[in-house]
FIVOGU-502152 format. One record per residue: residue in one letter; x negated, y, z of N, C-alpha, C in turn. Coordinates in steps of 0.001 Angstrom, whole numbers, always signed. Layout:
N
A  X  Y  Z  X  Y  Z  X  Y  Z
...
//
This chain:
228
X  -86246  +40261  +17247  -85862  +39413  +16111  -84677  +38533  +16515
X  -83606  +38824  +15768  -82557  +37821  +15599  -82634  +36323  +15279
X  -82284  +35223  +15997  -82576  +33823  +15872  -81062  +33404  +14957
X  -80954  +32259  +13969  -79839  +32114  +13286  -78971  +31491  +14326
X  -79349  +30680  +15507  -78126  +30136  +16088  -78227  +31086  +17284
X  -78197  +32217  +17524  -77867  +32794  +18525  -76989  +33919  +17963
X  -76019  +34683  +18626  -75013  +35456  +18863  -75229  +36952  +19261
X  -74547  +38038  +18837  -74691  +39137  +19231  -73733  +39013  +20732
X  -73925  +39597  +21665  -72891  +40129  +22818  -71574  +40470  +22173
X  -71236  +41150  +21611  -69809  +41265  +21134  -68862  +40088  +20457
X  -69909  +38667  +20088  -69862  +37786  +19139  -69535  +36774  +20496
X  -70469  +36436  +21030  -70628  +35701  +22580  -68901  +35935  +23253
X  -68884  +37308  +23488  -67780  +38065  +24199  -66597  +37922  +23796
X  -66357  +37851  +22611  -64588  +37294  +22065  -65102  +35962  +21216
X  -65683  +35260  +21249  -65710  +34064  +20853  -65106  +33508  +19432
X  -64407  +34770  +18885  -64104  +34498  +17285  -64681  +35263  +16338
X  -66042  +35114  +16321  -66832  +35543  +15079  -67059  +34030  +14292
X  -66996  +34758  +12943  -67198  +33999  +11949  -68444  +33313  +11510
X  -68744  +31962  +11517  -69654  +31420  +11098  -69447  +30693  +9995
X  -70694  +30639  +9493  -71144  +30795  +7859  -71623  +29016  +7957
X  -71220  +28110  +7235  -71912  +27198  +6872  -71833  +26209  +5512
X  -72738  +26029  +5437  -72698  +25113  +4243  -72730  +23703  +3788
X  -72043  +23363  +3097  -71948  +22000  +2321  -71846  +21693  +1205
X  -72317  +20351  +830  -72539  +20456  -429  -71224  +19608  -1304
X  -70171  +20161  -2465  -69821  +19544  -3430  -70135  +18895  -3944
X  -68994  +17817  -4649  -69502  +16681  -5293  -70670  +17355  -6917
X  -70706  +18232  -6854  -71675  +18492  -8013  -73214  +18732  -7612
X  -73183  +19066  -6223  -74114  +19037  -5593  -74630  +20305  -5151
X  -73764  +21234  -4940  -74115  +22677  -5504  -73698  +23396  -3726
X  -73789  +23985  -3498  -73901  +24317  -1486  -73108  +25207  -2066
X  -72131  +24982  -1052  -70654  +25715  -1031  -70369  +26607  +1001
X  -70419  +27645  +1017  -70048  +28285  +2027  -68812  +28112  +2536
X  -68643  +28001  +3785  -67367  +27970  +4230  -67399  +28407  +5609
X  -66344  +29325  +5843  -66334  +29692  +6948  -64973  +29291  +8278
X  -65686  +29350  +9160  -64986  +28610  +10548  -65156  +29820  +11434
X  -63634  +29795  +12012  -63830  +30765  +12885  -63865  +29922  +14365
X  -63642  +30774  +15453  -64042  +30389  +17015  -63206  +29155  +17313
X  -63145  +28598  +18735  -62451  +27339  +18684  -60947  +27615  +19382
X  -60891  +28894  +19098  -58885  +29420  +19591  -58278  +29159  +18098
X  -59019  +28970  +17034  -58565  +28861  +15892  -58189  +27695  +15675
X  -56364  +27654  +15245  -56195  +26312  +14722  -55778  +25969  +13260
X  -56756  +24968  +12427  -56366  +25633  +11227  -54942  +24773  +10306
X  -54400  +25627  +9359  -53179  +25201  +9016  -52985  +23917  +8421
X  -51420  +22947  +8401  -51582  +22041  +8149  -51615  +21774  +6808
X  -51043  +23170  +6158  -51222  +22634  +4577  -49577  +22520  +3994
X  -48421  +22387  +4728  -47457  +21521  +4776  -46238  +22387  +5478
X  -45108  +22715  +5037  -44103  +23568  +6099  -43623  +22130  +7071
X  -43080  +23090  +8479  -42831  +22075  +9626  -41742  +21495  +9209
X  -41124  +20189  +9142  -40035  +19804  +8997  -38664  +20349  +9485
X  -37522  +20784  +9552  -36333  +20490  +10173  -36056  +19522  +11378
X  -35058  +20055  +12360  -34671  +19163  +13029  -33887  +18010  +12316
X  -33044  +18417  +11499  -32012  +17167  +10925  -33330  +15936  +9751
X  -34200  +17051  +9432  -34933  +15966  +8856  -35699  +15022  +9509
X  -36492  +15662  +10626  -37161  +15056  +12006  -35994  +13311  +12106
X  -34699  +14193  +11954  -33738  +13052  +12709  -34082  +11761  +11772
X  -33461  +12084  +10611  -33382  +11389  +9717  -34576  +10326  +9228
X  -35834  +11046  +9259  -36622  +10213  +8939  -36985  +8805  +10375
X  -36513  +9544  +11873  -36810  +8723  +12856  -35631  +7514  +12398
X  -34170  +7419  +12127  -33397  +6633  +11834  -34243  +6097  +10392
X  -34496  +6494  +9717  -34878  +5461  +8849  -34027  +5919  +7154
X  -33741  +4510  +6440  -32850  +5168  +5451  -31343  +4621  +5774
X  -30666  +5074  +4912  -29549  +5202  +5120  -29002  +3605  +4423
X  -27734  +3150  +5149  -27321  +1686  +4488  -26424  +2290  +3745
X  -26701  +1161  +2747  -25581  +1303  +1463  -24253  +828  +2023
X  -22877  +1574  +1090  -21608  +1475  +1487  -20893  -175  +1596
X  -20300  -719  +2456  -19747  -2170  +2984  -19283  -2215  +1225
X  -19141  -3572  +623  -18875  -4163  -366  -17329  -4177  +94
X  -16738  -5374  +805  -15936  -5780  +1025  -15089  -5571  +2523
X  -14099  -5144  +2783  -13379  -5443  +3907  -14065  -6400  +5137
X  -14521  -7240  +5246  -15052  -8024  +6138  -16342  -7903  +6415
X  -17147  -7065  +5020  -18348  -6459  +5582  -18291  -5127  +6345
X  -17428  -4317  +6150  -16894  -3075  +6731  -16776  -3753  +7850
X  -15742  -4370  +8897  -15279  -4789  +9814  -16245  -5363  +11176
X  -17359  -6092  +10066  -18467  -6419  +10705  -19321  -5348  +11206
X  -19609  -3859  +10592  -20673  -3555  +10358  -19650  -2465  +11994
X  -18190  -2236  +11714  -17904  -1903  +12892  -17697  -2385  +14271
X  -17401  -3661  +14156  -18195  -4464  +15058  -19580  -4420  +15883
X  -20517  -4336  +14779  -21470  -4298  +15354  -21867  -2760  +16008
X  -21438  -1472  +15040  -21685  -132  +15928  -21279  -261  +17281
X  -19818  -927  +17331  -19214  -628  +18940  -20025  -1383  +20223
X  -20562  -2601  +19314  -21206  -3573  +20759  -22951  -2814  +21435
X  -23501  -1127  +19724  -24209  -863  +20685  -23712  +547  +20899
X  -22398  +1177  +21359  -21760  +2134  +21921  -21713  +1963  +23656
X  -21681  +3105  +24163  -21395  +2799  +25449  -19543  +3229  +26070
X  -19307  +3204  +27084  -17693  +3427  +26930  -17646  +4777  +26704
X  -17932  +5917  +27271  -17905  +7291  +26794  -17893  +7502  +25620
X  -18656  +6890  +24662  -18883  +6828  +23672  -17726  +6297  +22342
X  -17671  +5230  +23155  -16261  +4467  +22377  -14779  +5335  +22717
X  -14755  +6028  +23576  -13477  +6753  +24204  -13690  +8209  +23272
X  -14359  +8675  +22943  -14810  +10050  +22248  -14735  +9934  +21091
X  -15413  +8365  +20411  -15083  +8233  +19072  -13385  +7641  +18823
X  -12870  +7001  +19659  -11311  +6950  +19134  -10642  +8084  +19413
X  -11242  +8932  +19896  -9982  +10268  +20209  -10706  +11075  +19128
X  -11549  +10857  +18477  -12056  +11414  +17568  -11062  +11019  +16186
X  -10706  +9592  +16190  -9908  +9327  +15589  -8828  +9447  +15202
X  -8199  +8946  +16226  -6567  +9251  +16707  -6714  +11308  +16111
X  -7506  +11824  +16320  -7225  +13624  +16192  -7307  +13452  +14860
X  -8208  +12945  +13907  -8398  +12934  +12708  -6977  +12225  +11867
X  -6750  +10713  +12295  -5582  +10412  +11644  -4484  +11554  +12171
X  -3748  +12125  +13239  -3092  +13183  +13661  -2780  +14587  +12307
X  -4188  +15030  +12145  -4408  +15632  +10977  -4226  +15407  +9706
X  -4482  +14322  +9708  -4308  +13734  +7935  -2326  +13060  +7514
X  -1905  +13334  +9299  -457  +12918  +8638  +391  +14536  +8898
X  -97  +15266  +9453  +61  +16669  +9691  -223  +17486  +8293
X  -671  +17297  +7924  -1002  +17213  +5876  -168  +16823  +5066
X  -197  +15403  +5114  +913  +14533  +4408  +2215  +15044  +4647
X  +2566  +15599  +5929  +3870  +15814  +5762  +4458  +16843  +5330
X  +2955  +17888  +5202  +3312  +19192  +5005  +3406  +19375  +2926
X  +3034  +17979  +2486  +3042  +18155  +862  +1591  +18088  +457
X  +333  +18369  +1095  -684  +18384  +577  -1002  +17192  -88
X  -1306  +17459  -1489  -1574  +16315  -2319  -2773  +15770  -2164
X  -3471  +16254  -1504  -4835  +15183  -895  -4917  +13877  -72
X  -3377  +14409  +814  -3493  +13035  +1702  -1985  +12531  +1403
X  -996  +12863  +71  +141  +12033  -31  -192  +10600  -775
X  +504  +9552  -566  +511  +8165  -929  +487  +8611  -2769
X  +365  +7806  -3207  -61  +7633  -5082  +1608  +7931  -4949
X  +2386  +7535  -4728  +4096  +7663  -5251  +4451  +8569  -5020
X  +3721  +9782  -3816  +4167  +10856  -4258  +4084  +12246  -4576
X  +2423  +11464  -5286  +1231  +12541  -6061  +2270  +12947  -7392
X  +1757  +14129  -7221  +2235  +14654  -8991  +3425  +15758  -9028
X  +3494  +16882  -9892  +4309  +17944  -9703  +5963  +17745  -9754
X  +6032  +16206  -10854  +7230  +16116  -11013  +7916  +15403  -9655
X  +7030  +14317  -9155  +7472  +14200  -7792  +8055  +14867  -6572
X  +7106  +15925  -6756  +7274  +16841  -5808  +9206  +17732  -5702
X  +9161  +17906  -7242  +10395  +18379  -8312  +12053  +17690  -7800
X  +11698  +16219  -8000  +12289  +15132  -7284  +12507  +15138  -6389
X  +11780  +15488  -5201  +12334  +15632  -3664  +12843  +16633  -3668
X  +12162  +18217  -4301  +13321  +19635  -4271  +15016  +18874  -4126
X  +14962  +18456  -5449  +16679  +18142  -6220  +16782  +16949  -4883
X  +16343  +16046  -4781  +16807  +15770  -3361  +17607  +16195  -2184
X  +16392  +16358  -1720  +16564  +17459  -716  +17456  +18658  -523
X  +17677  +19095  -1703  +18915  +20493  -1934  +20082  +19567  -2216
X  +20427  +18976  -2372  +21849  +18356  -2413  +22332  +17150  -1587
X  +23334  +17380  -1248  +23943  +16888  -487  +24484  +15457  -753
X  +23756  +14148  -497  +23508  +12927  -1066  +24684  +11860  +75
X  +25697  +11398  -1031  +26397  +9981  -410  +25623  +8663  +434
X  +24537  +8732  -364  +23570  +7455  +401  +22952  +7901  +1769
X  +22632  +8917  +1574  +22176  +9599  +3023  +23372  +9457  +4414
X  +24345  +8912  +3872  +25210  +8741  +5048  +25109  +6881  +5757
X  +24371  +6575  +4625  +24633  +4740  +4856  +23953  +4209  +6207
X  +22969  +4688  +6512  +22399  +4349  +7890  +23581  +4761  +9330
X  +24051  +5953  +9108  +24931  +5690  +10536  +25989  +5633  +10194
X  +26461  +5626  +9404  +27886  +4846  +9021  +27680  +2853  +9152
X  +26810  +2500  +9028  +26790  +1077  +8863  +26394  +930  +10257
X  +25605  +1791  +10940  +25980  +1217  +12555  +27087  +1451  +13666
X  +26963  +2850  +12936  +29212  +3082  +13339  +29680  +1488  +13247
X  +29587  +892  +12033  +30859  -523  +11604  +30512  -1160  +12492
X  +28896  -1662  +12522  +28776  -3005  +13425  +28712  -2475  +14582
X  +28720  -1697  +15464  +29349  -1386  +16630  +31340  -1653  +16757
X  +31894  -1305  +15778  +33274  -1683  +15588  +33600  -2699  +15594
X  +32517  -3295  +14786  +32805  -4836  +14574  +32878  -5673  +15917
X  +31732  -4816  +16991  +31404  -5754  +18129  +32608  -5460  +19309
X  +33099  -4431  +19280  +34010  -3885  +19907  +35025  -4337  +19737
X  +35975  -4486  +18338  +37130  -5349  +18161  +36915  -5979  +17286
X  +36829  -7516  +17867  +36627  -8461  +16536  +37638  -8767  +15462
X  +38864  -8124  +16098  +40072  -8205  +15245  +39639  -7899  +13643
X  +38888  -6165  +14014  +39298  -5746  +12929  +38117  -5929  +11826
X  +37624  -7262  +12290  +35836  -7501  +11560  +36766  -7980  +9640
X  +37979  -7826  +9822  +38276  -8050  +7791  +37910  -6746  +7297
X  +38502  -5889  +8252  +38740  -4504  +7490  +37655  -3508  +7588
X  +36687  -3766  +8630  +35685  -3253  +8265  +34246  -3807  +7475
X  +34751  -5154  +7065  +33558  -5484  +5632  +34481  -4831  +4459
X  +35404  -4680  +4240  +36300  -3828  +3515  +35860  -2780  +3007
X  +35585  -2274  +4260  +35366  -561  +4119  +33590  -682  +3678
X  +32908  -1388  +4287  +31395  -1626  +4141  +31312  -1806  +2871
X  +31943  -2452  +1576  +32168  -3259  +399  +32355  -1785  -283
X  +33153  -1464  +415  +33495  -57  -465  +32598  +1126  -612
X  +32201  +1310  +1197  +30844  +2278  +804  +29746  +1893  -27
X  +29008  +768  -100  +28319  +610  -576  +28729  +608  -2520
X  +30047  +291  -2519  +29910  +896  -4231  +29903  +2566  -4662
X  +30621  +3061  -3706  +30228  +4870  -3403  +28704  +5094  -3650
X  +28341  +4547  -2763  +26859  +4792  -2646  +26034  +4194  -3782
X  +26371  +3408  -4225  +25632  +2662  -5477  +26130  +3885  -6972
X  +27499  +4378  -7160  +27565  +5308  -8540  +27441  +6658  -7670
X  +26953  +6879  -6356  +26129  +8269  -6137  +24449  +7727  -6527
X  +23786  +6636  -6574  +22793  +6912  -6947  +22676  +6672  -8688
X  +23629  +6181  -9151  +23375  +6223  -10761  +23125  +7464  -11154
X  +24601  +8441  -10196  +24563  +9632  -10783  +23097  +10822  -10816
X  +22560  +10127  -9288  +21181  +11209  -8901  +20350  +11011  -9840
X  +19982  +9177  -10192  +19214  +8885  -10879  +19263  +9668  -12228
X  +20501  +9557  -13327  +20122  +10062  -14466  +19748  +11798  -14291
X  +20448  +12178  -13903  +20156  +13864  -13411  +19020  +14245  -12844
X  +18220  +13343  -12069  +17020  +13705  -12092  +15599  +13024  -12920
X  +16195  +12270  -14104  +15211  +11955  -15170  +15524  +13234  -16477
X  +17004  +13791  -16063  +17024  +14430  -17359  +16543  +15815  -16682
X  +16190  +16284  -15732  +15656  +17861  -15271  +14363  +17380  -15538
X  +13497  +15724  -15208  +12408  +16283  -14865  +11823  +16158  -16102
X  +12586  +15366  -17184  +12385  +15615  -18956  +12477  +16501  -19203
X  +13029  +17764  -18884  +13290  +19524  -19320  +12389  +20242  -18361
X  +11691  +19675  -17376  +10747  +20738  -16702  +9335  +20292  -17073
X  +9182  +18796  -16991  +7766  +18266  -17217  +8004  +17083  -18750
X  +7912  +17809  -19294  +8188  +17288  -20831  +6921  +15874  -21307
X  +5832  +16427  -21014  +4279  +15435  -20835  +4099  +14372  -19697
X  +4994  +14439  -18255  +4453  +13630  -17472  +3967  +12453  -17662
X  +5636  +11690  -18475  +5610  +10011  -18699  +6417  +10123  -17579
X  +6839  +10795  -16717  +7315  +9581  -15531  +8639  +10025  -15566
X  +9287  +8898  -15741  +11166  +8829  -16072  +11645  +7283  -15816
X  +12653  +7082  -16467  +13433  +5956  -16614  +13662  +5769  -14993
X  +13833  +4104  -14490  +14724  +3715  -13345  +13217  +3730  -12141
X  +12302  +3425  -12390  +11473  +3979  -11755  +11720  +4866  -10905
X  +11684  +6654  -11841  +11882  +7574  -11062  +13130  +7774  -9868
X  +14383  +7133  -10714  +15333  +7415  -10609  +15508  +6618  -9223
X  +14689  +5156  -8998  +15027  +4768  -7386  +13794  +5328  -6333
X  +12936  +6141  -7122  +12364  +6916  -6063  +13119  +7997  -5504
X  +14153  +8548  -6236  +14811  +9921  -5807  +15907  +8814  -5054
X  +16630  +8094  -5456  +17684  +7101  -4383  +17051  +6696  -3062
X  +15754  +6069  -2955  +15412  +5754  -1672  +15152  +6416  -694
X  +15007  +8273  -1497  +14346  +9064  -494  +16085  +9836  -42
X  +17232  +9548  -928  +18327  +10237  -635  +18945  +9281  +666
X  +18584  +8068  +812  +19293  +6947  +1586  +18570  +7437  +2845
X  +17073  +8383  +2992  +16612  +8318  +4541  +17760  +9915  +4921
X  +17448  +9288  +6017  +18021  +10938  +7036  +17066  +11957  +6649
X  +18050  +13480  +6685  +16346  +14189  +6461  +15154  +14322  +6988
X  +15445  +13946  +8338  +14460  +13984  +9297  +13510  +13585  +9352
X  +14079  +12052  +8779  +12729  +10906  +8396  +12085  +11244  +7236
X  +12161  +12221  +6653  +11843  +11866  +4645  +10440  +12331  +5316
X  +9419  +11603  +4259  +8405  +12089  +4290  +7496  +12466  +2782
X  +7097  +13233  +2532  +7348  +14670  +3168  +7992  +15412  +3836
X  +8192  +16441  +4403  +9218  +16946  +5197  +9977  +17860  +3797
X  +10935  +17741  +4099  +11778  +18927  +2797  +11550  +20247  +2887
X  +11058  +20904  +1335  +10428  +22027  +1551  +11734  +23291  +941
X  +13059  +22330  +926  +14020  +22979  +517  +15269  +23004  +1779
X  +15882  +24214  +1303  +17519  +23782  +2531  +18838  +23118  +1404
X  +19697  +22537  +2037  +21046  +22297  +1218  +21398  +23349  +275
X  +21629  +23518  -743  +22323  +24312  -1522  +21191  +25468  -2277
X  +20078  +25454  -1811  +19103  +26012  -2713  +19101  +25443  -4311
X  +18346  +26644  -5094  +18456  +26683  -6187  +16872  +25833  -6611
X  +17092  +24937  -7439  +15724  +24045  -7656  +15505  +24234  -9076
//
């Protein structure tokens, strides 16, 4: 005769046979349930978290964005004092590579990282006609240090070269009238909807004709004498 708490040999021998037991529901009614051996571990009910979530919940929640400039300033303040130097040396070269990139962009025209003045298609339009022609103001930077080098060299001739200075600069003043209207009236015949015209435009295309090309920024995506 079989006893209820004793075991067959095969049962004994792998230790995961199923036992039968009962309890009772809140209705009162004996409910079976079965348990297997004690290699059994039973499930949690729940999928395992993520590592990034693991992370996240150990940090906590997340702070809301600095209000003001001086709360920003503070709040970097306080990251660096608990950084260690490796740390602080990895995150500014982290930096320095990132700003590197974002002016490596800018110069290349990407309108994501150009300044507000020189977002927009007609802008862009504006530096073409720039850039392709061959601009009087663009000479004023080394011509005006040509003079005052002259000037310092022979003081004699310091009448005749405010003379000549007096003079370039009215050259240079009806070369930018002329850029100016010519490039409000193309960018009225190419971008009819912009809004953006009058003297506005017209001393954005002058200030960018007065740098060397070298300096313009953007870099010019045109050569001299191209067709715009």
């Amino acid at each position: 005769m079989k006893l209820p708490w004793k075991k067959d040999d095969t049962e004994a021998e792998s230790g995961e046979s199923p036992v039968s037991t009962y309890t009772a529901d809140e209705s009162g009614a004996d409910v079976a349930t079965t348990t297997k051996g004690s290699k059994y571990t039973p499930g949690k009910g729940r999928p395992t978290p993520s590592r990034r979530q693991a992370e996240n919940k150990r940090r906590g929640p997340v702070a809301p964005p600095p209000t003001n400039r001086s709360e920003a300033r503070a709040r970097k303040k306080e990251l660096k004092s608990t950084l260690t130097k490796e740390e602080k040396r990895a995150l500014s070269a982290e930096r320095r590579e990132k700003r590197l990139q974002q002016r490596e962009r800018m110069m290349a025209g990407d309108e994501a990282y150009l300044m507000p003045r020189d977002k927009g298609p007609a802008r862009r339009y504006v530096r073409d006609i720039v850039d392709a022609r061959r601009n009087f103001a663009g000479l004023f930077m080394p011509f005006a240090i040509l003079l005052i080098v002259l000037m310092f060299l022979v003081p004699q001739a310091a009448a005749l070269t405010n003379l000549i200075l007096v003079a370039f600069v009215v050259l240079m003043a009806i070369d930018g009238v002329i850029l100016g209207r010519m490039v409000n009236r193309r960018v009225a015949e190419r971008f009819p909807e912009s809004g953006d015209g009058g003297f506005k435009l017209g001393w954005y295309a002058f200030t960018r004709a007065m740098q060397l090309r070298k300096m313009r920024a953007p870099k010019p995506m045109v050569t001299h004498g191209d067709e715009v």
